[in-house]
Structure formats: structure tokens, C-alpha cells
N, C-alpha and C positions, 0 to 999 in steps of 0.2 A: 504494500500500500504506500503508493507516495504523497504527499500532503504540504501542498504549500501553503502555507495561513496567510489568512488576510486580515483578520480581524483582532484589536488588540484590546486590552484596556490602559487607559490613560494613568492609573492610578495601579498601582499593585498590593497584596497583605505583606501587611506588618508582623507575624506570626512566623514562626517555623512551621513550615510543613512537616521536618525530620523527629522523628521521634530515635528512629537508628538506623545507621547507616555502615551495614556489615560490613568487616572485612575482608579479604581473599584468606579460605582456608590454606593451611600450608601443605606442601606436601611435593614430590617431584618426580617426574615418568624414570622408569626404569629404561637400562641401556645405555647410549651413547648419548654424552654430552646431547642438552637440546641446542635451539636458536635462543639467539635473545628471546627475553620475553618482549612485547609489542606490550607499549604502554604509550597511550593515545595523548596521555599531558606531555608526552616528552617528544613525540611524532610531531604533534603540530601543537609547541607554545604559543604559539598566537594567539589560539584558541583560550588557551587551559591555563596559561600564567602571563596575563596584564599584569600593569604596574597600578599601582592603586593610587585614584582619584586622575587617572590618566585617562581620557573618553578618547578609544582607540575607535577608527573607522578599518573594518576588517571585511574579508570577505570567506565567507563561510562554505567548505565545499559541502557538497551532498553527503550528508550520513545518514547510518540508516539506525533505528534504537528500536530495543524491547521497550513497548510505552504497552502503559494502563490507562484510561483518562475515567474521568468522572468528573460527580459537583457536587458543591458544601465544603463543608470545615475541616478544616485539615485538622482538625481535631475530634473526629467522626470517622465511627467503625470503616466508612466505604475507605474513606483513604489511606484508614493505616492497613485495612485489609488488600489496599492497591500497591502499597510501597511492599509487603511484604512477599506479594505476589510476583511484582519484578524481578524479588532477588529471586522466588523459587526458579525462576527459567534464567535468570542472570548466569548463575553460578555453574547450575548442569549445563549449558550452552558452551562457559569458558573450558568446563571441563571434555565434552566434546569438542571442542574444537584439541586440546592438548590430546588427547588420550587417540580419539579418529581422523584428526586430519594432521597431526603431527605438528601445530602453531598454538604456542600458548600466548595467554594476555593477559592482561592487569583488566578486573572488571571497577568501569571510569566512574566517576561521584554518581549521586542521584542529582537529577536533573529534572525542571518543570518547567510546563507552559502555560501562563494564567492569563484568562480573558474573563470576560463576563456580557452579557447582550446588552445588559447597562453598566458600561464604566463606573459609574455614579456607584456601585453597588460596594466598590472596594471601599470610595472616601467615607460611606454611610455604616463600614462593618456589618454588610448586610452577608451573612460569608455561606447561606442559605444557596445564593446566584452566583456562588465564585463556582468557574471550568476550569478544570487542570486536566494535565495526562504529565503522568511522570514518565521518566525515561532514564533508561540506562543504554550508552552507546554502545556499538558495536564495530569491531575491527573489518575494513572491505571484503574481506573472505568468505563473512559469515553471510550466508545466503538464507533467503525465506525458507528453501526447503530443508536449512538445518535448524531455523527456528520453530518450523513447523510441527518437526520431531521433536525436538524437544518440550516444546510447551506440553503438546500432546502426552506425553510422558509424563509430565510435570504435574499435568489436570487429573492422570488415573492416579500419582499418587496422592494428590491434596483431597482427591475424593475420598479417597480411600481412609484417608485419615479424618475425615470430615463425617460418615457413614457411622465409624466405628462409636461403641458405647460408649457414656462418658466425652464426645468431643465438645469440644468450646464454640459458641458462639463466630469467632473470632477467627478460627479455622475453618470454621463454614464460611467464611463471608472469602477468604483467601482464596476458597477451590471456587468460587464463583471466579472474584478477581482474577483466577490466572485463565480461567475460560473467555476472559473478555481481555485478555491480551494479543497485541499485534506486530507484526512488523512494521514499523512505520519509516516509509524512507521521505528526511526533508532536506529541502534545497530552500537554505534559510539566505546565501546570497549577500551581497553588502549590508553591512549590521553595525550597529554601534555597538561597543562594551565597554566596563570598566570594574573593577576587584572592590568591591567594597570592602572593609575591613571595621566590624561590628556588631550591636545588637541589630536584628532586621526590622526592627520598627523604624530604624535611622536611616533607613534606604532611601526615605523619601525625600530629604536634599539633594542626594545627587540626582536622583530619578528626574526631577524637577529641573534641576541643573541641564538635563541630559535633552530632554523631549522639550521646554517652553525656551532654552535660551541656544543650545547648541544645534539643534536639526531644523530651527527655523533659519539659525543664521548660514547654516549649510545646506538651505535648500531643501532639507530631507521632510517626508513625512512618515509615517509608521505603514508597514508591508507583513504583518503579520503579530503576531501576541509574544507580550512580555516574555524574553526567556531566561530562566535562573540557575545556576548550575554550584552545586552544594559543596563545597572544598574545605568546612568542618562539621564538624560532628558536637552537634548542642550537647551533646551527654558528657563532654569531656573536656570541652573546651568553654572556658569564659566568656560570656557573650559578648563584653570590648573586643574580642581575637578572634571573633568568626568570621569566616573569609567567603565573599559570598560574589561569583561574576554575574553581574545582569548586564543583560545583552537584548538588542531591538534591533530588529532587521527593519531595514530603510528604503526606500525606495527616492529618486528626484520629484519635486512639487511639479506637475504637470499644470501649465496654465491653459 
């Protein structure tokens, strides 16, 4: 599925969506030395490591990610049952790719894309109408019909454990979630970004900075929905040091 977004909102939540954000389990193929591992912040920094409070005009190639999407509160069962559901096809995917195709990778932050039908809905905390779809990226190799199998995989086991006596709520809502998982490939194209470094309720100076003072005087308007890309981990890190890139793809004012 490829998806170019058009539609953004003006305003974005001030909340974490992260409640956790796993990390690569350890472990290493038998046999002969592998390749590097492919690690997509180190491939392309452009991307993945801005300077902070720097409003970089970049151009983003086509990637393709495991996304979930939904709406509401990122403090609402659907979306921690979405973030949870990512990683279940995240992780067997990287490990498929290591184990059957012979390419290991670093699996990249959690990643989101937040709009709403009314902008309005963010400035008013109405988070009822907030869209998101999270995302976890994927290295070019990986093709739909290796996501395909593995989700696939992934839905008999969350079912499986979802069925059984005694499951949770929580794990029911998971084997949905990964049933409503996709491949999604976007061609997000000339974008603005820059590294915040903070609590995320403080986004909105730069944000503001970014869309009312910097893309008018560069001609740009918005080509698609706020995108966020997660570089800490609220459970562990201090909310002054969380490192947080938003990025908005742009397009030229057409008069």
C-alpha cells in the first residue's frame, strides 16, 4: 500500500504517545561472521540525526513501514494495543529477514503521523478526533510478501494467546491490532524537520516557529500530516532530554 498524505493538522498533542519502546532482543546467527548490521539512523542521518532547533529542508526518499493507524488518546487501550502490535510483527520480521534472507537490522524508533479532520481539535485537547498510525520503518529489502508472512504468523499467535483462559483485555485488543496492520509505503518528499530536545508539551514553539514564520517565508505550504519520530524512551529518560524529530513535508504555494 503506498500513501501519500495530504492532509495535516496545524496544531499537534502535547502528550507522549510512548508508553515503551522495546529494544532489539540480543542474540547472533550461527556460522560465519554476518554483514554489518543495517541501521537506518546511521544509513541516512539526515533523516534520523538533525541538529537541534536547526529547521533542516530535507528530502525524504520513499520508505516503506509496519504502521497501525487509529483515533483517540494515546492514552486509550486502541493505541497502546497499536504500539504493541507493531512491535509483535517488528521484531519477527527483523528476525526473518536475519535468520531467511541472510540481512540483519536494527529495528528504527516508533514513529507517528497525527492529523485530525478538524485541526482545531489538537489546540481544544479534544484527543476523542486525534488520527494517528504508528510506524516502524523498514530496511528496502523487506518486501510486502515478507510482511505479509509474517504478520500473518504474528495474528495466529496473538490469537492464540488472546482465545486462551484467563487472557487480558489488553491482549485481545493486540491480536485485533496486528490484524489491522499494513504495509505502508510513503513518499513523504521535500519536508521540513528539526530535533527537539524536551518535554513534548514544549513542541509547540518550535512547531509554530516552523509552519507560521519559516514555510511562509519559504514559500512552502503543508503536503501531508505532522510526522514524529521517537529517539527517547519516556520511561527512562527525563522529560528536559527527550529527543523528539518533527518533520512536515512541504510542498511550493501554488498561486
Amino acid at each position: 500500500m503506498t500513501q501519500t498524505p495530504t492532509q495535516t493538522p496545524t496544531q499537534t498533542p502535547t502528550q507522549s504517545p510512548l508508553r515503551k519502546t522495546p529494544g532489539p532482543p540480543s542474540g547472533s546467527a550461527k556460522g560465519s561472521a554476518p554483514a554489518a548490521k543495517y541501521d537506518i539512523k546511521k544509513e541516512m542521518p539526515q533523516l534520523y540525526a538533525p541538529k537541534r532547533g536547526e529547521i533542516d529542508h530535507i528530502r525524504v526518499p520513499q520508505l516503506s513501514y509496519v504502521a497501525v493507524s487509529g483515533q483517540g488518546s494515546p492514552d486509550d487501550n486502541e493505541f497502546q494495543a497499536a504500539m504493541g502490535a507493531l512491535y509483535a510483527i517488528a521484531y519477527p520480521l527483523k528476525f526473518h529477514s536475519k535468520n531467511r534472507l541472510g540481512r540483519d537490522y536494527a529495528v528504527g524508533p516508533a514513529e507517528g503521523l497525527w492529523w485530525a479532520d478538524d485541526p482545531a481539535a489538537f489546540a481544544r485537547g479534544d484527543k476523542s478526533q486525534w488520527q494517528w498510525t504508528l510506524l516502524s520503518v523498514l530496511p528496502p529489502w523487506i518486501r510486502e510478501g515478507d510482511f505479509t508472512a509474517i504478520r500473518a504468523a504474528a495474528a495466529a499467535k496473538a490469537s492464540g494467546t488472546a482465545s486462551r483462559e484467563g487472557s487480558t483485555e489488553q491482549e485481545k485488543d493486540i491480536a485485533g491490532a496486528v490484524q489491522r496492520a499494513q504495509f505502508l509505503t510513503l513518499d513523504e518528499g521535500e519536508s521540513l524537520q528539526v530535533l527537539h530536545i524536551g518535554p513534548y508539551a514544549a513542541e509547540t514553539e518550535i512547531l509554530n516557529t516552523m509552519h507560521e514564520d519559516v514555510m511562509p517565508a519559504r514559500g512552502l505550504t503543508f503536503n501531508g500530516p505532522h510526522h514524529e519520530i521517537y529517539l527517547g524512551d519516556p520511561r527512562r529518560t527525563a522529560p528536559e532530554k527527550l529527543r523528539t524529530i518533527l518533520r512536515q513535508p512541504v510542498k511550493p504555494i501554488t498561486t
